[in-house]
C-alpha positions in Angstrom: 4.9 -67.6 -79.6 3.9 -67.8 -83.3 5.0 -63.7 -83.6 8.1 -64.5 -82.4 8.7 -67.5 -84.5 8.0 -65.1 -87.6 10.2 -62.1 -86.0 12.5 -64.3 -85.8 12.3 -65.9 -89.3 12.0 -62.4 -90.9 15.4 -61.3 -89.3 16.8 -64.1 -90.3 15.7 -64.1 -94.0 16.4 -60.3 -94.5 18.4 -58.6 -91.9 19.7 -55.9 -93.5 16.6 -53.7 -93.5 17.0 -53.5 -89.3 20.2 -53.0 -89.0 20.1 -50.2 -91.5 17.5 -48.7 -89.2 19.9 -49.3 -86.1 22.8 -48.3 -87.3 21.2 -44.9 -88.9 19.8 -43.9 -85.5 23.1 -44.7 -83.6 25.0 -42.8 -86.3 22.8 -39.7 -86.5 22.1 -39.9 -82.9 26.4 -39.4 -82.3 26.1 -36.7 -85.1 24.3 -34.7 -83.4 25.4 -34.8 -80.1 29.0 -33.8 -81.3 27.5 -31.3 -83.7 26.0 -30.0 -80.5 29.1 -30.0 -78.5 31.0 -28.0 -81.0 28.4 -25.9 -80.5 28.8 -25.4 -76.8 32.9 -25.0 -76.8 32.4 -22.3 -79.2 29.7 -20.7 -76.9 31.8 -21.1 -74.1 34.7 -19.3 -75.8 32.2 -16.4 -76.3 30.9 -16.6 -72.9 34.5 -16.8 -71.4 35.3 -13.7 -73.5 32.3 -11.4 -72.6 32.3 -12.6 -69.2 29.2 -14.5 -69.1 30.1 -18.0 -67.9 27.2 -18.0 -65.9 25.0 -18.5 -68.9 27.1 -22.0 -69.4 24.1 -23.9 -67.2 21.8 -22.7 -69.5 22.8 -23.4 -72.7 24.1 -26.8 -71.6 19.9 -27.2 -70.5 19.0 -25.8 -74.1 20.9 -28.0 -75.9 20.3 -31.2 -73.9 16.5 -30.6 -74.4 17.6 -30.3 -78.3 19.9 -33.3 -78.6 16.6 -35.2 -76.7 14.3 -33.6 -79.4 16.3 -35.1 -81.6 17.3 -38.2 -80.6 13.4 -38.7 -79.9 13.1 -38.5 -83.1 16.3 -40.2 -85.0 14.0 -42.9 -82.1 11.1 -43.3 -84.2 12.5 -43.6 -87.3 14.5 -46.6 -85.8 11.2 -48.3 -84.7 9.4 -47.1 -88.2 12.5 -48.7 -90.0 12.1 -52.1 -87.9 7.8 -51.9 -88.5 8.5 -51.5 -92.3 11.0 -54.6 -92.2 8.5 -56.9 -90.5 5.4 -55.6 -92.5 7.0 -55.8 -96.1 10.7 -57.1 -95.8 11.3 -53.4 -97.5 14.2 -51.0 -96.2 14.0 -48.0 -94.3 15.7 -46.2 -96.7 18.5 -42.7 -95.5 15.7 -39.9 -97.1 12.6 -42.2 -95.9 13.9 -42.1 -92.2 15.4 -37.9 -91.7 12.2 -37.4 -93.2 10.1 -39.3 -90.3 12.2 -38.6 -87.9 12.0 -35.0 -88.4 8.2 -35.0 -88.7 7.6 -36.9 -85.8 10.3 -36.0 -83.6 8.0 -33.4 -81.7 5.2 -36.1 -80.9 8.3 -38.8 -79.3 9.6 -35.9 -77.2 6.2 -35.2 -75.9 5.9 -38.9 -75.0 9.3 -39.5 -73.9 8.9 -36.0 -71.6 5.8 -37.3 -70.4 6.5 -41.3 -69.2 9.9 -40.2 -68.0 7.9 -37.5 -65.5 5.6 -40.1 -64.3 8.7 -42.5 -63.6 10.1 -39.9 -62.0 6.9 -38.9 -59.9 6.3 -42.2 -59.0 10.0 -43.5 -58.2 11.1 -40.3 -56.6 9.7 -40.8 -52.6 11.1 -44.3 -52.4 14.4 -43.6 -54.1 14.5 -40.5 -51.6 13.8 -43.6 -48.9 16.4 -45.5 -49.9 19.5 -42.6 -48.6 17.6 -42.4 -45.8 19.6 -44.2 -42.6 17.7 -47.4 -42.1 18.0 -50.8 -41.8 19.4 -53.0 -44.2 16.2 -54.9 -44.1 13.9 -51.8 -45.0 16.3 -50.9 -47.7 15.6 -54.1 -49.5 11.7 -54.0 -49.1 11.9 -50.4 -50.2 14.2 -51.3 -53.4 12.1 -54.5 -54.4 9.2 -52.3 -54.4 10.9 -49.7 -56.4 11.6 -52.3 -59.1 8.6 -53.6 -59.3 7.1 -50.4 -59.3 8.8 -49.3 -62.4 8.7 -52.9 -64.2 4.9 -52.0 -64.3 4.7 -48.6 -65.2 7.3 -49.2 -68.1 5.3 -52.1 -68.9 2.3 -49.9 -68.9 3.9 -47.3 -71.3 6.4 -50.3 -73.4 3.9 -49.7 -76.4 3.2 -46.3 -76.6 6.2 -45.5 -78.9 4.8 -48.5 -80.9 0.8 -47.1 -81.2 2.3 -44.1 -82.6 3.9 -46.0 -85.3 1.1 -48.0 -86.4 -1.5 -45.3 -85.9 0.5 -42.3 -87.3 -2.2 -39.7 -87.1 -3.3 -39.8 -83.5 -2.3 -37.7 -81.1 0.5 -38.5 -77.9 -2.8 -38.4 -75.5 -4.8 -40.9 -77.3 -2.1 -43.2 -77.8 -1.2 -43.2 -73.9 -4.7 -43.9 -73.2 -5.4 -46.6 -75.7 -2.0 -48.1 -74.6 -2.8 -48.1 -71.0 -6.0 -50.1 -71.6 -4.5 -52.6 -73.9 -1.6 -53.4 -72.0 -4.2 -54.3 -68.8 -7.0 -56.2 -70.7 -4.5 -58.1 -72.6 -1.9 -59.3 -70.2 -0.2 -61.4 -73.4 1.5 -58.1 -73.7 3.8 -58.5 -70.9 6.0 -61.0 -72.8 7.8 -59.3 -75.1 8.0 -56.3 -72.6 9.9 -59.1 -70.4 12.3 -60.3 -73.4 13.1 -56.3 -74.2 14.3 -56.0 -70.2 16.4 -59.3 -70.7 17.7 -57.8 -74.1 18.3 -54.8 -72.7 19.9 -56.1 -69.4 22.5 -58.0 -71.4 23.5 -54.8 -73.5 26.1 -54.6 -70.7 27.5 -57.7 -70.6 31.2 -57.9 -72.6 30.9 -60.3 -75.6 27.4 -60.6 -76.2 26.4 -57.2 -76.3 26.9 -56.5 -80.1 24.7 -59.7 -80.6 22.6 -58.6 -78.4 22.2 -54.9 -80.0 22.2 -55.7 -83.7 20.8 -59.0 -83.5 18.3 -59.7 -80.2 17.2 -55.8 -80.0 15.3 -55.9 -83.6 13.9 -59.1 -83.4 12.6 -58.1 -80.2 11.1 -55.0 -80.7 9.6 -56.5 -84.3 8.1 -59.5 -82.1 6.5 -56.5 -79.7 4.8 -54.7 -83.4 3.2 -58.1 -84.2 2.2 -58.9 -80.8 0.3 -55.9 -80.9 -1.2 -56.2 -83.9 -2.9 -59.3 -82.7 -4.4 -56.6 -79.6 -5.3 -54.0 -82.4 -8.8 -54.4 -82.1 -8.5 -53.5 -78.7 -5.9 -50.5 -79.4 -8.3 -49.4 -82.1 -11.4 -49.3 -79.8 -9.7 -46.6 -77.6 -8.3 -44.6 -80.2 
């Protein structure tokens, strides 16, 4: 509890430096998606014209995989931002975090492509179960399951985004791998994965949610970097 003691003492002392970060990822993040809508009406328009509305589907594929490419990165620049607060109380500044985020958007994406298709995989037969016609009874064995299916894969994959930020040169692959390992021989981990879910979870409830995004969010995610710095030695072994 000692990291979280200090994650919480750093916020506290200096919280500028994470919201920055926050606040830059949610505003580039809208940027770009309505950049990239502006971009689709006028498409449309030429498609409508030349008859090729057909193409719509496509382009609307294109440039969701481009707003994710993007947002995976504008994502890594946010956790960067909150690393370089807890490390050395410095901020994240507007150049230091377009420049990460466009350097290290491809290597997010790849990540974020990759956990999402194993959730997916893995989730897929039992949420095809659950609009089957069954009893109410299977339906809540089946869901429980589900849950606690993907409460440990996520937990299994909660620091991957964060090995790539503390190990910057090592590729999406290694960092799954090393992550995998850590997160089983040092069960410790699970705690801050289990206070991001509750932080999360309460990003929907009226009131709280704006303390819980620009207040409960960083500390949480900085108490995750220094929890895993105590398992680096671990991490580092499989890198």
């Amino acid at each position: 509890m000692s990291e979280l003691s200090k994650a919480y003492g750093d916020f506290l002392h200096k919280p500028l430096p994470y919201v920055f970060s926050l606040i830059s990822f949610i505003f580039y993040t809208g940027i770009t998606l309505f950049a990239l809508l502006a971009v689709y009406m006028n498409a449309y328009i030429f498609l409508e014209k030349a008859n090729l509305t057909n193409l719509a589907l496509p382009i609307i594929g294109l440039l969701g995989i481009v707003q994710l490419y993007l947002t995976s990165g504008f994502y890594a620049a946010m956790l960067k931002g909150f690393y370089t607060a807890t490390k050395s109380r410095a901020r994240f500044d507007t150049e230091a975090f377009l420049t990460y985020a466009f350097n290290n958007a491809g290597k997010f994406f790849v990540a974020f492509i990759i956990v999402a298709l194993i959730n997916g995989i893995f989730a897929a037969p039992l949420s095809y179960v659950l609009t089957l016609n069954l009893s109410l009874a299977i339906k809540v064995v089946v869901g429980i399951t589900l849950a606690l299916l993907l409460f440990v894969i996520n937990y299994l994959f909660y620091y991957l985004a964060l090995t790539l930020i503390l190990f910057e040169k090592i590729n999406v692959f290694k960092a799954i791998k090393a992550t995998l390992i850590t997160s089983i021989k040092d069960i410790g981990l699970m705690l801050p994965y289990i206070l991001f879910i509750i932080t999360t979870l309460t990003l929907i409830l009226p009131l709280i949610d704006l303390i819980s995004l620009f207040v409960l969010y960083p500390i949480t995610v900085a108490y995750s970097f220094l929890r895993l710095q105590r398992a680096e030695r671990i991490l580092a072994r499989y890198l």
